[in-house]
C-alpha positions as CSV (number, residue, x, y, z in Angstrom):
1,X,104.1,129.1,88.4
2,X,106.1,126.9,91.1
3,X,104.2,128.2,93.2
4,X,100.8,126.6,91.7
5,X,102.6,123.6,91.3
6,X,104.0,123.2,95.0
7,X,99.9,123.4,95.8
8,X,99.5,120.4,94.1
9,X,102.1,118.4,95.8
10,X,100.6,115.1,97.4
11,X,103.6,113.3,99.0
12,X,102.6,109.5,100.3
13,X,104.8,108.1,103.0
14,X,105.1,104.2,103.7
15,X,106.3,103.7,107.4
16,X,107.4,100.1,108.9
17,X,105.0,99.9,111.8
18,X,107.3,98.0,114.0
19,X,110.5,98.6,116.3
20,X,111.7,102.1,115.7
21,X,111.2,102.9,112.1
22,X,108.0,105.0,112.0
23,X,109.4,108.0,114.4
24,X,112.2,108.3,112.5
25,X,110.7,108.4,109.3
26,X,107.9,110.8,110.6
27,X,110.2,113.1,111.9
28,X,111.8,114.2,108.9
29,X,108.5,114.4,107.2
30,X,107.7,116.6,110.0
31,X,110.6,118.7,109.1
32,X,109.6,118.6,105.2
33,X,106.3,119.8,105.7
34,X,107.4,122.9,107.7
35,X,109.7,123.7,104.6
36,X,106.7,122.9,102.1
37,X,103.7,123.9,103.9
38,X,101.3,123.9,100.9
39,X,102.7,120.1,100.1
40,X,100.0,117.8,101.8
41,X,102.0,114.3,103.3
42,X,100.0,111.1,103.7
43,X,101.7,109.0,106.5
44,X,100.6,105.5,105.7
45,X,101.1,102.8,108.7
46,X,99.2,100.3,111.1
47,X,96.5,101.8,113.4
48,X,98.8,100.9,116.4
49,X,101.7,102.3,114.8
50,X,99.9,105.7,113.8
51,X,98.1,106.0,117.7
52,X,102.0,106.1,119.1
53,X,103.2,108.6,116.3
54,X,100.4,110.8,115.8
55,X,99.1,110.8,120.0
56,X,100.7,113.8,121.2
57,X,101.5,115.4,117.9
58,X,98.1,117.7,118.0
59,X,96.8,119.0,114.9
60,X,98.9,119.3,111.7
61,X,97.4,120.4,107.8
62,X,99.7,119.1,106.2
63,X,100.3,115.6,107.5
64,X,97.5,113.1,107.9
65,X,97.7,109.9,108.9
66,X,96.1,106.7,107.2
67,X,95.3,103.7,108.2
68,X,96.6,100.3,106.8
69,X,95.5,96.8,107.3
70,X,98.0,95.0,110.0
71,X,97.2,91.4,108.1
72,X,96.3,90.1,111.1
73,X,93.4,87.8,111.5
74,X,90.0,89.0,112.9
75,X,90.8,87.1,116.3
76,X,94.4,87.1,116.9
77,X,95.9,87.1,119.5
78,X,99.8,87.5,120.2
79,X,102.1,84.5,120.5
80,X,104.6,84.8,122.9
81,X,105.9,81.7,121.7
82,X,106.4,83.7,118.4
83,X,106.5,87.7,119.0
84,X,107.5,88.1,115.0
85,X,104.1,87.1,114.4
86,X,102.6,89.8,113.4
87,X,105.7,91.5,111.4
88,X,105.2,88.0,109.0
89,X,101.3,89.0,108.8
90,X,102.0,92.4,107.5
91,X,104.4,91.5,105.2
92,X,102.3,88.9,103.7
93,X,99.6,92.1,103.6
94,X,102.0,94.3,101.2
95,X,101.4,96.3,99.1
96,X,97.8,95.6,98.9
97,X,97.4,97.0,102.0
98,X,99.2,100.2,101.5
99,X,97.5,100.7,97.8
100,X,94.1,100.4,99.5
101,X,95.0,103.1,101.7
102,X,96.6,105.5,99.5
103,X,93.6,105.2,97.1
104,X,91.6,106.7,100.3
105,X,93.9,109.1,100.7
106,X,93.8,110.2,97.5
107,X,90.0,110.7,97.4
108,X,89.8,112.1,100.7
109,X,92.7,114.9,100.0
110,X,91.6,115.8,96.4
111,X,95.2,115.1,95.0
112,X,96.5,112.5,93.2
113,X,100.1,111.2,94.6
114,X,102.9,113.1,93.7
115,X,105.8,111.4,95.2
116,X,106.6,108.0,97.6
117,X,108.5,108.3,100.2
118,X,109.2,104.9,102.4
119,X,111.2,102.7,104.4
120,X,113.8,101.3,102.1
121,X,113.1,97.5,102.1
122,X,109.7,98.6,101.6
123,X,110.9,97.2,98.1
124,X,107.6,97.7,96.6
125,X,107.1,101.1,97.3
126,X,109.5,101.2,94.1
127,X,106.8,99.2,91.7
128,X,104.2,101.8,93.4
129,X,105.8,104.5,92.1
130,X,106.6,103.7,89.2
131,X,102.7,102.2,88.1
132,X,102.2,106.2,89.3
133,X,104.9,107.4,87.2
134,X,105.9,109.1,90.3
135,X,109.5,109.4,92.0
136,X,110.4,106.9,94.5
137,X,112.6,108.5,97.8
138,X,113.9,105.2,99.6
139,X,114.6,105.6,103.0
140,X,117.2,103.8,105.5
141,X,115.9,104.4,109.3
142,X,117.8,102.1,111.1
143,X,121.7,102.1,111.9
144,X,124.4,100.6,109.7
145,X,125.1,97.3,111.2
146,X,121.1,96.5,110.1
147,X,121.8,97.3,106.6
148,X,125.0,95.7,106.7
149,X,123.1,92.9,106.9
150,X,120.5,93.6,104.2
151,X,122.8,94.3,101.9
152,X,124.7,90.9,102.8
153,X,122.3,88.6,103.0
154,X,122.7,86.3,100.4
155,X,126.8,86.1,101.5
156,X,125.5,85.5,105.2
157,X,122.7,82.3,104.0
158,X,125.6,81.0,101.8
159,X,128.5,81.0,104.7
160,X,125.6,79.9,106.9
161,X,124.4,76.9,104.8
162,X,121.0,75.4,105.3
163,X,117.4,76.6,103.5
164,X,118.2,79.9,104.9
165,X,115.3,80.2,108.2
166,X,117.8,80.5,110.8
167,X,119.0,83.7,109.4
168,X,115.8,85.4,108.6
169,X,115.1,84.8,111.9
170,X,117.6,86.1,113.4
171,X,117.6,88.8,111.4
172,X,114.2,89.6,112.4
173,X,115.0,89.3,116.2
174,X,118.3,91.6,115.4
175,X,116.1,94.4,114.0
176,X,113.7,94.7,117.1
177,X,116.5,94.4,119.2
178,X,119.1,97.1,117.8
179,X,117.2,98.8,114.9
């Protein structure tokens, strides 16, 4: 009877697209889907993200990678003047984005989703899960001193003063530099 029910085990992971939390995350889902070979994983991140990831990877069953929209605009074109640019489009793209995708992966593997497994300020990866009445695994990829500062955010803006921008910024340059 497990068994059966491993077979029907459709596992969707959301992965950050930028700095270094995709290859972290898809590493271990590497791992999990040599220890649950008849589980199928859907690795859900941007087509630039999923080209690095999945380029020298080769074939694999049980791990396909899926596509989601970046948010940016048709014609964009990178700002040096602003290199978080495209980190604020895909946010504003989530979770639309990912839902799209999963509903493709769904049709395409035969299986509705089982479980979510994401990056852990993927915060909506929790409201996914549960509209699918599905578990929710939260992942941290990054080092401590990044969620240190998640987790202390609202202490940080109030000993910082101000509306607050300063600190997402620099919170923003702080994970592409040391996450």
């Amino acid at each position: 009877m497990s068994e059966a029910k491993n077979d029907l085990k459709h596992i969707a992971v959301l992965a950050f697209p930028f700095a270094t939390h995709a290859a972290p995350l898809f590493s271990l889902i590497r791992r999990l889907s040599t220890m649950a070979p008849q589980a199928k994983f859907s690795f859900f991140s941007t087509r630039e993200s999923n080209n690095k990831i999945f380029s020298n990877q080769g074939r694999m069953e049980s791990i396909k990678p899926y596509n989601v929209n970046d948010g940016l605009p048709e014609d964009y074109m990178i700002s040096f003047a602003n290199p978080h640019e495209p980190v604020e489009y895909f946010l504003k793209a989530v979770p639309g984005n990912f839902k799209q995708a999963m509903e493709v992966a769904v049709q395409v593997i035969g299986r509705e989703i089982t479980c979510i497994i994401s990056d852990a300020f993927f915060w909506f990866g929790a409201d996914i899960a549960r509209e699918l009445h599905v578990p929710w695994v939260p992942l941290w990829t990054a080092g401590p001193r990044p969620l240190l500062l998640h987790l202390e955010t609202d202490l940080v803006r109030q000993k910082m003063g101000g509306d607050g921008k300063l600190f997402d910024g620099m919170i923003i340059k702080y994970m592409f530099e040391f996450a």
